[in-house]
C-alpha positions in Angstrom: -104.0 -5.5 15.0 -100.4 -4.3 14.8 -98.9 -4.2 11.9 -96.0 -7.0 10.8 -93.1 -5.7 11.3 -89.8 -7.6 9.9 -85.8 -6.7 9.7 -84.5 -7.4 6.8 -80.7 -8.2 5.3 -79.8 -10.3 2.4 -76.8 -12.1 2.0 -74.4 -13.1 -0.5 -70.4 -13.0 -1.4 -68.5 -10.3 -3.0 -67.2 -13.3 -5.9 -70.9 -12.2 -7.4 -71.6 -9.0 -8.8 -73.1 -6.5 -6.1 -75.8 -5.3 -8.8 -77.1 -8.8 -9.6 -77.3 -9.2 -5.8 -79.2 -6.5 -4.8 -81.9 -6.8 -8.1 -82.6 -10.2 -6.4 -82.8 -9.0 -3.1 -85.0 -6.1 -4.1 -87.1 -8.7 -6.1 -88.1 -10.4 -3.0 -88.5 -6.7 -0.8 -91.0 -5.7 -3.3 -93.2 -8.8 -2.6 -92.9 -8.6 1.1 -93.5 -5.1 1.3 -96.8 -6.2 -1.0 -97.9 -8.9 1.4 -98.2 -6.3 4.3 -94.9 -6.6 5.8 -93.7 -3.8 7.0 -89.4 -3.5 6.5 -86.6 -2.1 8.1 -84.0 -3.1 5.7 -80.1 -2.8 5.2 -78.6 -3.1 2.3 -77.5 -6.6 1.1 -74.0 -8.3 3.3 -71.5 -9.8 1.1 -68.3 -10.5 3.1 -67.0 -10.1 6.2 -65.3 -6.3 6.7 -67.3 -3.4 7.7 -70.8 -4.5 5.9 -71.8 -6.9 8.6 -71.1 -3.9 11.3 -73.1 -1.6 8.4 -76.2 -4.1 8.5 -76.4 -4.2 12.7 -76.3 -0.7 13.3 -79.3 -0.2 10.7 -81.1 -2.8 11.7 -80.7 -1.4 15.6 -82.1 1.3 14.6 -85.3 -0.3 13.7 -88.7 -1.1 15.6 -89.0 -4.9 14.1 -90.3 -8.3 15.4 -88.4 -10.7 13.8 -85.4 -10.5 11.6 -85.6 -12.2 7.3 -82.0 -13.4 6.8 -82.9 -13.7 3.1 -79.7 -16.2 1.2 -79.6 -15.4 -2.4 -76.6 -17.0 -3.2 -73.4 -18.4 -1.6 -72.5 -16.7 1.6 -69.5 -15.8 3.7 -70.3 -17.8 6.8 -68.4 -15.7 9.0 -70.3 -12.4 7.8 -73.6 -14.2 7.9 -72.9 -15.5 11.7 -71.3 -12.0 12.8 -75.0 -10.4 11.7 -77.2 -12.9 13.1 -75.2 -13.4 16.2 -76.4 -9.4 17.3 -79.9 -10.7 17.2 -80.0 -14.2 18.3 -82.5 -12.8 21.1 -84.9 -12.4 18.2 -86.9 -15.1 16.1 -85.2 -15.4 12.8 -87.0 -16.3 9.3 -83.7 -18.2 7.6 -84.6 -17.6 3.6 -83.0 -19.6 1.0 -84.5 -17.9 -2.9 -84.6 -20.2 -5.8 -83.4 -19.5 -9.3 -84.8 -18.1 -12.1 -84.5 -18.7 -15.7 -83.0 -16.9 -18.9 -84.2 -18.9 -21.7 -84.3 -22.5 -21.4 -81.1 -22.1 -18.8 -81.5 -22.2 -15.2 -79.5 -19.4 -13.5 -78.9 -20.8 -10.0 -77.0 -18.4 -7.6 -76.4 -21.2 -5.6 -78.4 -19.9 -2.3 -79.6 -23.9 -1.7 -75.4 -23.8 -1.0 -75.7 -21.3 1.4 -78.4 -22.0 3.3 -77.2 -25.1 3.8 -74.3 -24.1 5.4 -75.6 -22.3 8.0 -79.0 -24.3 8.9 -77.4 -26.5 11.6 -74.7 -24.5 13.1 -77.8 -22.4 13.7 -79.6 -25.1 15.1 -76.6 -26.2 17.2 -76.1 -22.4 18.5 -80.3 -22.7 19.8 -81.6 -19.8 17.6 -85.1 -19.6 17.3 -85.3 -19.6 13.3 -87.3 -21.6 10.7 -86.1 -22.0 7.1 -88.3 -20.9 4.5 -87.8 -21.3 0.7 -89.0 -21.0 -2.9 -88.5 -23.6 -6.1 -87.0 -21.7 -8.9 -89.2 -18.7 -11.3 -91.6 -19.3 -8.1 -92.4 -16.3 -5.9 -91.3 -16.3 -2.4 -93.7 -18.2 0.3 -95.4 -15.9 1.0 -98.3 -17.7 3.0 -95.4 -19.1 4.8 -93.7 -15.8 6.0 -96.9 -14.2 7.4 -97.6 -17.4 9.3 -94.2 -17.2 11.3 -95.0 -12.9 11.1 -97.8 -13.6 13.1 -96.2 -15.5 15.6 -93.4 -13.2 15.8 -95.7 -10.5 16.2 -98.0 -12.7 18.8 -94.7 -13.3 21.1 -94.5 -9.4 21.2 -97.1 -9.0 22.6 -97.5 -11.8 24.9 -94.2 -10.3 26.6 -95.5 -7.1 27.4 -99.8 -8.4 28.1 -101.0 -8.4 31.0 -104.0 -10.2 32.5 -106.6 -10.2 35.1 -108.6 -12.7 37.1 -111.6 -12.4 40.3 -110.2 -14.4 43.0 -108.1 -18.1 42.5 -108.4 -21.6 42.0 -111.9 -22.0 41.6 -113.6 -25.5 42.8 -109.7 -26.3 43.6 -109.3 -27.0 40.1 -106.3 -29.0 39.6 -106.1 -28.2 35.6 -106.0 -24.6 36.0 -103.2 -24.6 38.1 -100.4 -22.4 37.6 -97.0 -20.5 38.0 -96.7 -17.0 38.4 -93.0 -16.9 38.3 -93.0 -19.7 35.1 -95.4 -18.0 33.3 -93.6 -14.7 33.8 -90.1 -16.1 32.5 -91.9 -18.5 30.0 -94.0 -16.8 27.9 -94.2 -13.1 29.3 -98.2 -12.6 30.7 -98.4 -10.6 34.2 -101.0 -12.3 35.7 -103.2 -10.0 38.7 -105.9 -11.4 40.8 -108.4 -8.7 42.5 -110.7 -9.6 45.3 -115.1 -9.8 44.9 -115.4 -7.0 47.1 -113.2 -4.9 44.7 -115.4 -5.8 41.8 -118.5 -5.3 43.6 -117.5 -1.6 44.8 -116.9 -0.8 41.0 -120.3 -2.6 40.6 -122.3 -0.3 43.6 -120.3 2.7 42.0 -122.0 3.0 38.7 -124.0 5.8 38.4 -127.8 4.1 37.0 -128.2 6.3 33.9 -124.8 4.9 32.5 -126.3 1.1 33.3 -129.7 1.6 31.7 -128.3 3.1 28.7 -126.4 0.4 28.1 -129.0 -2.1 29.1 -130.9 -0.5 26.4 -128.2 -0.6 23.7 -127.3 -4.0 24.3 -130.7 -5.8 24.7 -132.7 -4.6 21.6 -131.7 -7.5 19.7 -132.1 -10.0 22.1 -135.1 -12.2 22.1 -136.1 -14.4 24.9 -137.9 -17.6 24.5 -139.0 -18.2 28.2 -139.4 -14.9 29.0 -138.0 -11.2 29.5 -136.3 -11.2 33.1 -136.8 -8.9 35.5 -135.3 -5.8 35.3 -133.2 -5.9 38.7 -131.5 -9.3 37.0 -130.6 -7.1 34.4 -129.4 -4.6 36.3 -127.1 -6.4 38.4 -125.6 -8.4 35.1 -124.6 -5.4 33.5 -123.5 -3.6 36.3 -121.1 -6.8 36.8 -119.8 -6.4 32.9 -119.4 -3.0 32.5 -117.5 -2.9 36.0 -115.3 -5.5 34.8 -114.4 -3.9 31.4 -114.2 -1.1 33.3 -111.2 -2.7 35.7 -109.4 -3.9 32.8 -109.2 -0.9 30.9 -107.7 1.2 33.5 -105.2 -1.9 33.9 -104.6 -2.3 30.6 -106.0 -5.7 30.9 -105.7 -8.2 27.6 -108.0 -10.8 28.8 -110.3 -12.0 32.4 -111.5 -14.2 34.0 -113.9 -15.0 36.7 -113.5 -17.3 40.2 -117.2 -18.8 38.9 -119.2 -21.3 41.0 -117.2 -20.6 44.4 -116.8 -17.2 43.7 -118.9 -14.3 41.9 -122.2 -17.8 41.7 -121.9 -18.2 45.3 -121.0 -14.7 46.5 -123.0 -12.0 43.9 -126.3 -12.9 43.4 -126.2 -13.6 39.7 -124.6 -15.8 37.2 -121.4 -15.3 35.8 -122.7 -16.2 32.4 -124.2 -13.8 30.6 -121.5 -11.0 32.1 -118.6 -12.6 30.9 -119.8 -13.3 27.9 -120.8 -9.2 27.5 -117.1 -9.1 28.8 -115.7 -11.1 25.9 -117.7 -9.0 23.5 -116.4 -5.7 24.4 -112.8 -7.5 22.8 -111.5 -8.6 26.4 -111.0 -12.0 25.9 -112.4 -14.4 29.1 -112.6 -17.8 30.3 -114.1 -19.5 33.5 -112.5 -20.6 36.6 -109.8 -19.1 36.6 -108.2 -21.0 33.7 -104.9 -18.7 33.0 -103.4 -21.4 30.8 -106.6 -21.3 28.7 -106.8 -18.0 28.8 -103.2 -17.3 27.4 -104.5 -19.7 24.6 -106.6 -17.4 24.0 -104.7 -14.8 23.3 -102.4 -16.3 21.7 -105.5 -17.6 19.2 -106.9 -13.8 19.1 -102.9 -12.6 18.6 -102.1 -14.9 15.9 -105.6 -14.7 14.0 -107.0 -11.2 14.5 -110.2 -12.9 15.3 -112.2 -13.1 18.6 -111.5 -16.2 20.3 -113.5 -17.9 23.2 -113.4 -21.2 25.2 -115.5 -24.6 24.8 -116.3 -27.0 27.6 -116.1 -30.6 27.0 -119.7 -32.3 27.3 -119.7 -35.6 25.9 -117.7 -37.7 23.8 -118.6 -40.3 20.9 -115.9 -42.3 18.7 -116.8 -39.5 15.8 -117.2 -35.9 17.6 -117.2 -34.1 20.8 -120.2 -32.0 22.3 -118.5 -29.0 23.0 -120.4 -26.2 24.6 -120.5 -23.4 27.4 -123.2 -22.9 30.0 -124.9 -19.9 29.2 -121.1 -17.4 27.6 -121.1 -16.8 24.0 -119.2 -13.7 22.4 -121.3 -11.9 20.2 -118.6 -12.9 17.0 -120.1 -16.7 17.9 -123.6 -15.9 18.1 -125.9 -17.5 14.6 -128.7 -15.2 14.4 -130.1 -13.0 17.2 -128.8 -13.7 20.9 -130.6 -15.5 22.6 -131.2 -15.4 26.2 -133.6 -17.5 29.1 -134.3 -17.3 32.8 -132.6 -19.9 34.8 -133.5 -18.2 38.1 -135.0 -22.0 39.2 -131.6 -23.6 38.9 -128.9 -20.9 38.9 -128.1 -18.2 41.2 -129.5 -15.0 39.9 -131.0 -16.1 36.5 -130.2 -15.3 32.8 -127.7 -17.3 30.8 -127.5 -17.8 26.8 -129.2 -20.1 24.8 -128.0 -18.8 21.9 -126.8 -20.7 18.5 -123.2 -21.2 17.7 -122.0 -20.5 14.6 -121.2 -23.9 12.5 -117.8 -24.3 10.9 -113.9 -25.2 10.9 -112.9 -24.7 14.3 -109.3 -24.8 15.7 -108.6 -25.6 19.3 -106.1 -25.0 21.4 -105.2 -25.6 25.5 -102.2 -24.5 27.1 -100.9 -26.1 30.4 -97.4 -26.6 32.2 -95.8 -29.8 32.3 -92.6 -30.8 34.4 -90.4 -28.8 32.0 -92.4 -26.1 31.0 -95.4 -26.0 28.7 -97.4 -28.0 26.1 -100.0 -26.9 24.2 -102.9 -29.7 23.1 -103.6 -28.4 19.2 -106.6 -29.9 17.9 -108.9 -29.6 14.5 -112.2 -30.2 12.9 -115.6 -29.2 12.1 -118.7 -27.7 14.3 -121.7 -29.1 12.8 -125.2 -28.8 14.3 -125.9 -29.9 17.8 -128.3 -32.2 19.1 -131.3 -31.1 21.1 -129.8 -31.4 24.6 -129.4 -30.0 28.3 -127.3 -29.9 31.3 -129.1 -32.3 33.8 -131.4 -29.3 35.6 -131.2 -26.8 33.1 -134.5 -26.1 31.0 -134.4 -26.1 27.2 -133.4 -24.9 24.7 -129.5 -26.0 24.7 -126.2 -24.0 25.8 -124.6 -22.8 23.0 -122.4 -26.0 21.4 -121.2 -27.6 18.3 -121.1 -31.3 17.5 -117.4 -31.1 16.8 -116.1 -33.3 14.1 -112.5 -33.9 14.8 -110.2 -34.8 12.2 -108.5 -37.4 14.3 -110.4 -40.4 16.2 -111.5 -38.7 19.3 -109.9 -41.8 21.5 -106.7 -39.9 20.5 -107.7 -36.7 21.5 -108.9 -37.8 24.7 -105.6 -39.5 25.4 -103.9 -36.3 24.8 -106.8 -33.8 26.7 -105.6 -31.4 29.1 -108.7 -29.9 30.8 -111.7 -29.5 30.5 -111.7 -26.4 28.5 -110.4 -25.5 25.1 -110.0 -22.0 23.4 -110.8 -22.2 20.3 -110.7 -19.5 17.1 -112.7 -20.0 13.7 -110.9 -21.5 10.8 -107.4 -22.8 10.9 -104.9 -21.8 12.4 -102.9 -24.6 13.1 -99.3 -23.6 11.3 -99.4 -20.2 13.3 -99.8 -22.3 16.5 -97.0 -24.6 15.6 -94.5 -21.8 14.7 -95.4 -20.3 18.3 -94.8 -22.9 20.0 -91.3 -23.7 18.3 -90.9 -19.7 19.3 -91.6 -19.9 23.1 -90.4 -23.4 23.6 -93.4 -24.7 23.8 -94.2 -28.9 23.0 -97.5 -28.8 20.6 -99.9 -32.1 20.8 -101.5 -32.2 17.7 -104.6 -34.0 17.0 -104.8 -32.2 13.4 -105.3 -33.3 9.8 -102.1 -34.0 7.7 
C-alpha cells in the first residue's frame, strides 16, 4: 500500500508566544510522523498577514491526501478560513489538542475555544472535515487519525482506479445495475466492459509451456476429495485466469469481474469458479455478475484495510446468523488449510469449483448500490463461525466455501436494509474506516454494526 500522506499547519494567535506555539505543534508532528504518517508541513499560522499566504504556498508544494488543521490554542478566524479555504477540494482532519499540566495546574491554551469557532461555519461552508481531539496530558488520537488517513488515502485512489468487467448485466440483474456517468462523477472508478471473444483470443493465445508451468505451480497444494480432473479442464481454467490477469495488467485494471451464468458458463466451456477465484489471488480483486457496486466495495475494503477482500453470497437466513458462501471462488488469503478442489462436471459446465474451508472470524461486510440521490452503502458486522454440512440443491458434497455468520444485529434488521445478494467483505473490523469514507464521498452508510 501507499504510504499516508497528510498536510500539515497548526494554528494559533500571535497574543501567545510563537515558541510555546510551535513546541506544541512539534509535540504532536513528532507523534504523527511516529504513527506512519508521512508530513508536508508549514510552519505554525498565527494571524492573518502574509503567514496564511506562507502556509498555502508550502503546502502547494506538497504531494498529500488530506490536510491536519491542527488548533492549539485560540485562533484568528479569518487566518484559519483564508488557509483552509485553498483546499476545501481536499478532506480536512479539523484538530483541537488538549492541555497539559505543570504541577498540579492545568495549562489550557484554550484550543477547545478555537475549534469551536470554526466547526460549524465549516460545516455550513460543506467541507469535507471531521473533528478529532485529545483530553488533556493525553496523546493525540492517534487510532483516530489513521482511520480518516486511510480513507483519505482510499478516495485517492478510487479517483484515479480503473476497472474491468466480461460482458454486462448478467441474468438481467436488477441489483447490479449501474451508472457509468454517476459513478464516474461520484466516486471516480472508470468502468470498461470487453467482449468473450476478446478474452477467449487472449485465452487461444497462450503459448502451452507458460500454462502448464503454472498449472504446476499452482496445483501442488491442492488436494481433491472426488477426484483429480482431467487435465484439459485444467487447462482451459488456467488459460481463462492467466488471460484475465493478463488483460488487466496491461489496463492497469484494479479489480474484474465476469458476465457468469449467461456469459463465460454458457459460452466457454468451463466454470467461472475456480478462474476468478485464481484471478482474485493474483491481488485483482473480483466479483460475479457483473456486480460494479460490489466490486467498488471491494476496493474500497482492500483500499482502506490493506487486506485481500472478496464477496459472499447470501444462502439462507435464521433469526441468529446468515449462511453466507460462494459457489466454488475463494481467494487463497480465505482458504483454512489446503485448497480444496472437486469435479462438478455432472452439474456445471466444464467441471472444477472449490470446496475449500473458509477461514472463521470477525468479518465486516460491506455492499455499495445507487439510490435516487446517489449512493448508500449497507455496512454490516459479526462473526464467521463454522458452517453446517450443506449443498446447493444439485451440487455433490462437501460444501462451497461459507461461514455461519453471526451478526451483531438481529438479522430481521439486516434483511430489511439488504441490498443484493452479494456482500464484500474484509477480515476484522473495519467499520470506522467505512464510515469516514462514506462521509468523504457523500455516501449514506446503513449500519447493521455493534455499538
Amino acid at each position: 500500500m501507499e504510504k499516508l500522506k497528510a498536510g500539515y499547519v497548526s494554528f494559533g494567535t500571535q497574543y501567545y508566544k510563537p515558541e510555546n506555539l510551535k513546541a506544541i505543534s512539534a509535540r504532536a508532528e513528532n507523534q504523527l510522523e511516529a504513527a506512519g504518517i508521512e508530513l508536508h508541513r508549514t510552519d505554525p499560522v498565527s494571524g492573518e498577514g502574509r503567514e496564511p499566504e506562507r502556509a498555502i504556498a508550502e503546502l502547494k508544494a506538497g504531494d498529500w491526501d488530506f490536510l491536519i488543521a491542527n488548533i492549539v490554542n485560540w485562533i484568528d478566524v479569518r487566518g484559519v478560513m483564508r488557509v483552509l479555504m485553498a483546499f476545501r477540494d481536499r478532506p480536512i482532519l479539523l484538530y483541537s489538542m488538549g492541555g497539559f499540566s505543570e504541577g498540579d495546574t492545568l495549562i489550557c491554551p484554550a484550543a477547545g475555544a478555537g475549534v469551536t469557532a470554526i466547526r460549524y461555519p465549516l460545516e455550513r461552508m460543506r467541507f469535507r472535515f471531521k473533528h478529532l481531539f485529545n483530553a488533556p496530558d493525553s496523546p493525540l488520537d492517534v487510532q483516530g487519525i489513521l482511520c480518516f488517513a486511510r480513507a483519505a488515502r482510499t478516495e485517492r485512489l478510487l479517483r484515479r482506479g480503473r476497472v474491468g468487467m466480461i460482458g454486462f448485466n448478467d441474468m438481467g440483474l436488477y441489483t447490479t445495475d449501474f451508472s457509468t456517468v454517476k459513478l464516474r462523477d461520484r466516486i471516480g472508478l472508470e468502468v470498461e466492459s470487453l467482449d468473450m471473444l476478446q478474452l477467449l483470443r487472449r485465452m487461444e493465445a497462450l503459448e502451452a509451456g507458460e500454462v502448464k508451468k503454472e498449472i504446476q505451480r499452482v496445483t501442488s497444494s491442492w488436494e481433491y476429495p472426488l477426484g483429480r480432473p482431467q487435465e484439459e479442464v485444467l487447462e482451459r481454467v488456467f488459460r481463462m485466469y492467466l488471460a484475465t490477469v493478463q488483460v488487466c495488467r496491461e489496463k492497469n485494471f484494479s479489480g474484474f469481474s465476469y458476465k457468469c451464468v449467461d456469459g463465460v458458463d454458457a459460452e466457454l466451456g468451463l466454470t467461472h469458479a475456480v478462474p476468478s477465484a485464481l484471478v482474485a489471488s493474483a491481488g485483482i480483486p473480483y466479483v460475479d455478475e457483473n456486480d460494479v457496486g460490489n466490486l467498488v466495495a471491494e476496493l474500497m475494503l482492500k483500499w482502506l484495510t490493506g487486506q485481500e477482500p472478496m464477496f459472499l453470497e447470501h444462502y439462507d437466513h435464521h433469526p441468529e446468523w446468515i449462511l453466507l458462501g460462494e459457489d466454488g471462488y475463494i481467494p487463497d488469503a480465505f482458504i483454512e488449510g489446503r485448497p480444496q478442489i472437486k469435479n462438478v462436471s455432472t452439474v456445471l459446465l466444464g467441471g472444477i469449483a472449490h470446496c475449500s474451508r473458509l477461514k472463521l472470524g470477525r468479518l465486516t461486510l460491506a455492499c455499495l448500490a445507487e439510490d435516487d440521490e446517489g449512493y448508500r452503502m449497507h455496512i454490516v458486522s459479526g462473526e464467521g463461525r463454522k458452517p453446517p454440512q450443506w449443498v446447493e440443491m444439485g451440487v455433490p458434497l462437501p460444501s462451497w466455501p461459507s461461514v455461519k455468520f453471526y451478526t451483531d444485529v438481529p438479522v430481521r434488521r439486516i434483511l430489511d436494509h439488504v441490498q443484493s445478494q452479494h456482500f464484500a467483505a474484509v477480515p476484522g473490523d473495519c467499520v470506522e474506516e467505512l464510515r469516514n469514507l462514506c462521509a468523504l464521498l457523500g455516501i449514506k452508510p446503513i449500519l447493521d454494526v455493534r455499538d
